[in-house]
N, C-alpha and C positions, 0 to 999 in steps of 0.2 A: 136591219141589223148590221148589216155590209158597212153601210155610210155611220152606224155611231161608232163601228170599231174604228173603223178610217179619223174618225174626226179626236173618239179618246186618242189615239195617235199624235192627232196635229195636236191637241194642246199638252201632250206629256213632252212633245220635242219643244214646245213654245216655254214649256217651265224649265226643261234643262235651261235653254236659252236667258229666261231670264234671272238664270242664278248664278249662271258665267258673268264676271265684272268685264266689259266690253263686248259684249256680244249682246243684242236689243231682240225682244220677244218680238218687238212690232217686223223686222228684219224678219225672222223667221217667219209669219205669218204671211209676209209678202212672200218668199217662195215657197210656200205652202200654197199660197194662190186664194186665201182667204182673209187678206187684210180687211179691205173694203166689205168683204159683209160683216166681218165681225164689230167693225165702227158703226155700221147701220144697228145690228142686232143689240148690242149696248145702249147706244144712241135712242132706243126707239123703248129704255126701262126710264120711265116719267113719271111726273106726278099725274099727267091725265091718264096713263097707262095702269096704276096703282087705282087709281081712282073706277076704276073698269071694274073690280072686285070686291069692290067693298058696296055691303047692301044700301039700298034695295035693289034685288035680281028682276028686271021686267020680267026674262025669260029663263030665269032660273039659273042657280050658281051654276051648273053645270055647265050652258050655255055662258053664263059672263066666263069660265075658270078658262073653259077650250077657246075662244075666243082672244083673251091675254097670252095664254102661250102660243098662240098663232102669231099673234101680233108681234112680241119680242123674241121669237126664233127658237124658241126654248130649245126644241130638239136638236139644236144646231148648237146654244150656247152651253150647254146644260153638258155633255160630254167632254166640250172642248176644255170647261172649267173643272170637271172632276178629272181629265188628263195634267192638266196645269198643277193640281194641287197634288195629286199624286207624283206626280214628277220632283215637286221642290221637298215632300215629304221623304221621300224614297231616294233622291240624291245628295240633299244637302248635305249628307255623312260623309258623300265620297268626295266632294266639290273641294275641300281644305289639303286633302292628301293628293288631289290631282294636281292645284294649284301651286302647291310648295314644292312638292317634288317633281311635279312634272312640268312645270311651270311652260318652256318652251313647246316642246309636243302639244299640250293640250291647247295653248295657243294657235300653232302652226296649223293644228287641225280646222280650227274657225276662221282662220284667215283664209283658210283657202276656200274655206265652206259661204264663206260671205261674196270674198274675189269671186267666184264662178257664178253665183245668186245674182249678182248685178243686173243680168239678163233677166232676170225676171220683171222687173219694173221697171227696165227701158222698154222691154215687148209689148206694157202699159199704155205709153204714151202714144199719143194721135198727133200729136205736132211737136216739136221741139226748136222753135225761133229764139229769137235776143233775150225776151221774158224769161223764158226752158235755162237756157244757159248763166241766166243772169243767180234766178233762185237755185240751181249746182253747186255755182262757183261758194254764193254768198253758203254753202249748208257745208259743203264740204270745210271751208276756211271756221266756219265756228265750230265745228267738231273736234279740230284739228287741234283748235285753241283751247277749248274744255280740257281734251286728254293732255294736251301737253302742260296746260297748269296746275291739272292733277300730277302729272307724275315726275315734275321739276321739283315739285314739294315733297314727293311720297315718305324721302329718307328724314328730312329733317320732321314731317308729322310723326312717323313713328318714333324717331328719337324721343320725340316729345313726350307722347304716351307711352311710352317706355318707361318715362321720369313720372308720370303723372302714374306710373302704377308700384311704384315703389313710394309713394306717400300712401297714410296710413288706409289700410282697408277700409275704414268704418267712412272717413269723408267719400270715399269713391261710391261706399256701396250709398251713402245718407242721397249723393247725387243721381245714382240711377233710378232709384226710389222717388224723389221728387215732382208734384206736379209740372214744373215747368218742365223736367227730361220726356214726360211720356206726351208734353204736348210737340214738342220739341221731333219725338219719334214717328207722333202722327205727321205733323208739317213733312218730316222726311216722306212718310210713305206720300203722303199725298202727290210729291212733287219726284219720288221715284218711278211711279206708278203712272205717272203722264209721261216720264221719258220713256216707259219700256212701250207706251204706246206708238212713240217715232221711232222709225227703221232709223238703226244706226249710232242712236243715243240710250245704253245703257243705262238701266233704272239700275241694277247690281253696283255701278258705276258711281251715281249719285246717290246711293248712301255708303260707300265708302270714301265718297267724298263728305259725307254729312257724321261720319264714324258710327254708323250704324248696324252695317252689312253682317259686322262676325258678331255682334251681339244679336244681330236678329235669327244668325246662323244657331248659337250658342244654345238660344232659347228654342226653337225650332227642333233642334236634336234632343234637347232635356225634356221637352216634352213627350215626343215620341218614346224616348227610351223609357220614361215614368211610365208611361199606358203598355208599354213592353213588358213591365215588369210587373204589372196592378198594382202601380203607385198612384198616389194622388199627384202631378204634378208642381213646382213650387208656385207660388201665390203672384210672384213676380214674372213670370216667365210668364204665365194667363194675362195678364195684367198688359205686360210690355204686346204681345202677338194681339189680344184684341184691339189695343190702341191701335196697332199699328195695321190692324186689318181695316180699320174705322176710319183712319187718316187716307188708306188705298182707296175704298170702296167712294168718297168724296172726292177723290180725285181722280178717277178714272171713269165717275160719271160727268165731272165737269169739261175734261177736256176732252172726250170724245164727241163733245158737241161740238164742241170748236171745229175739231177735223174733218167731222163732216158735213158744215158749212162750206168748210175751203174745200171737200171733195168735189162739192157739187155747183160752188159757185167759180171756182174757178181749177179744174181741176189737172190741165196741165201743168202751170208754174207748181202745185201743190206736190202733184208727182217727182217733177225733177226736183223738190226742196232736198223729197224723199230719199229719192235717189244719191243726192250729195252728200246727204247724212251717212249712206251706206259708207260713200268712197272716204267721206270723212275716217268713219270709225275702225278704217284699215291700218293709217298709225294710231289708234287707242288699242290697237291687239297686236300689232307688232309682236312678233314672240321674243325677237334676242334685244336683252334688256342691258342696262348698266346695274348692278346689281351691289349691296355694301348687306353685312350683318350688322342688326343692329339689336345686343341682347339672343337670344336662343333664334331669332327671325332672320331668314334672308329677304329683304327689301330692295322691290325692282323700282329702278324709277326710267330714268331718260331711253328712247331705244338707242342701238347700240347698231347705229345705222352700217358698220361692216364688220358684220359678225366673224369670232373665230369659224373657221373650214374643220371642224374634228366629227367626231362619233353624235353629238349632241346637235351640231346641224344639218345630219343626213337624217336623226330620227326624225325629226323636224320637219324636215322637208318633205319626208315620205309622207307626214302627218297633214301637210298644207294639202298634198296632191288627194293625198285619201278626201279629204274635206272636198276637194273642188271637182274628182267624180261624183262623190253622192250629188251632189247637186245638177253635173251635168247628165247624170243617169237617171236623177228624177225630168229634165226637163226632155231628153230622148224617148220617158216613157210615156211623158205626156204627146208627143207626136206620133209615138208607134199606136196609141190610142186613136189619134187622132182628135185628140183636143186640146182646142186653139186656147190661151188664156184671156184673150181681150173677147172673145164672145161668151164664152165661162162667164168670167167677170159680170159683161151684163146681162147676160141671164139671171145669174142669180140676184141681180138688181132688179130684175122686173120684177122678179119671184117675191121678192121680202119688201118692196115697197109699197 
């Protein structure tokens, strides 16, 4: 009972995470200390795994059912993913008024929450040579390039859809309605859903780069508040969240094979990849931004590499520091424990392979 409260835990922190646009679920799972089995446990829902339950039972469903959930972790995966959804269900409300009005604080908080995380998956690695340093440099440098051509553009896209939402309602709405848009929405999730699997590259990230994020936001809250109020939901809003759970669910089985391929085949260079994506994704949250209104929105784009010294850089900063305890106060508590994370680690890799 101890270990599901522990774990609904780790995946309602893992959903916060992945609803913040720069901050990577796969990131939080690494100091969580549960990256790696949760690739295994994923990794190990297949067609010959599927095929385990379906008749005919030599030894009876009962035996093939306990059997499958042994095999794919359930009791491990199964908490962490109703943490996750409860998490994005129960924040997404609050995630638009954090980010607007609070924009730097709640940034500051992650930045520092990530900066002090680092330690986690360098304590990972078993060697760190030319190869270690080669896959950093190269993860850090394309992170770097993702965020900053995200947010060299930020002001002039919103201009754009700005303009693009004062033409006439009925074209905007004929387009979200559209076969092509909800394939369009799945291709997103599919391909948000493999970045929140990398420490460091934001899925929240990649679909506001694919202009997704606040309609998915939109839809997400309209639904909730319909079942809030014993409404039926709108038809569009079921429509847009299953696609777009169906586009996730293909893509976060497809590339979590991949990862744990390279965990296993080569899994130093894969670590430091990891790792570089972290120190990457330190200017994609940068908090103090260059900032223009555009329409009733303030639009952050480039960082604003020497911020004003006022009221708004001390909340800030307190807010970096708050971020970079918790994390130094979970890896203290893992030592007053007395538990190492690189033998953790393969323990539970004996355990579940």
């Amino acid at each position: 009972m101890k270990e599901t409260c522990v774990n609904l835990f780790r995946g309602f922190c893992i959903g916060l995470a992945n609803i913040i646009p720069g901050v990577s679920g796969g990131t939080m799972a690494l100091i969580l200390g549960i990256y790696q089995r949760l690739l295994e446990a994923v990794g190990k829902i297949n067609l010959e795994a599927i095929k385990s339950i379906v008749p005919p039972y030599p030894d009876g469903f009962s035996d093939a059912l306990k059997n499958f959930l042994k095999k794919i972790d359930f009791y491990f995966l199964c908490p962490i993913g109703i943490g996750v959804v409860a998490s994005v269900v129960l924040l997404a409300a609050l995630i638009k008024p954090l980010l607007t009005e609070h924009h730097d604080p709640t940034y500051g908080f992650f930045w520092g929450l990530i900066l002090a995380s680092i330690i986690v998956p360098v304590r990972l690695l078993t060697k760190f040579k030319g190869t270690e340093l080669t896959a950093l440099i190269v993860a850090s440098i394309l992170t770097v390039y993702l965020c900053y051509g995200m947010s060299s553009t930020a002001i002039e896209k919103e201009t754009r859809k700005l303009e693009l939402k004062q033409q006439t309602t009925e074209s905007i709405a004929g387009e979200i309605r559209s076969p092509i848009h909800y394939l369009y929405v799945a291709m997103s999730g599919a391909i948000a859903i493999s970045a929140m699997v990398l420490p460091g590259i934001s899925g929240s990230f990649m679909l506001l780069l694919f202009n997704v994020y606040f309609e998915m936001l939109d839809a997400i809250n309209s639904i909730r508040t319909a079942i809030s109020n014993g409404e039926m939901p709108q038809a569009h809003d079921l429509i847009f969240m299953t696609v777009f759970c169906i586009g996730m669910g293909i893509g976060l089985l497809s590339f979590v094979r991949l990862m744990n391929f390279l965990m296993k085949r080569c899994y130093n260079p894969t670590m430091a990849f990891l790792i570089g994506l972290m120190i990457g994704s330190l200017y994609g949250i940068y908090p103090f931004r260059i900032s223009e209104q555009v329409g009733d929105k303030l639009v952050y784009g480039l960082p604003a590499l020497v911020p004003t010294i006022d009221k708004n850089f001390a909340l800030t900063a307190v807010a970096a520091l708050a971020g970079a305890i918790v994390i130094i106060g979970f890896i203290m508590y893992e030592k007053r424990k007395g538990i190492d994370v690189q033998k953790e680690s393969a323990k539970t890799d004996s355990d579940i392979i």
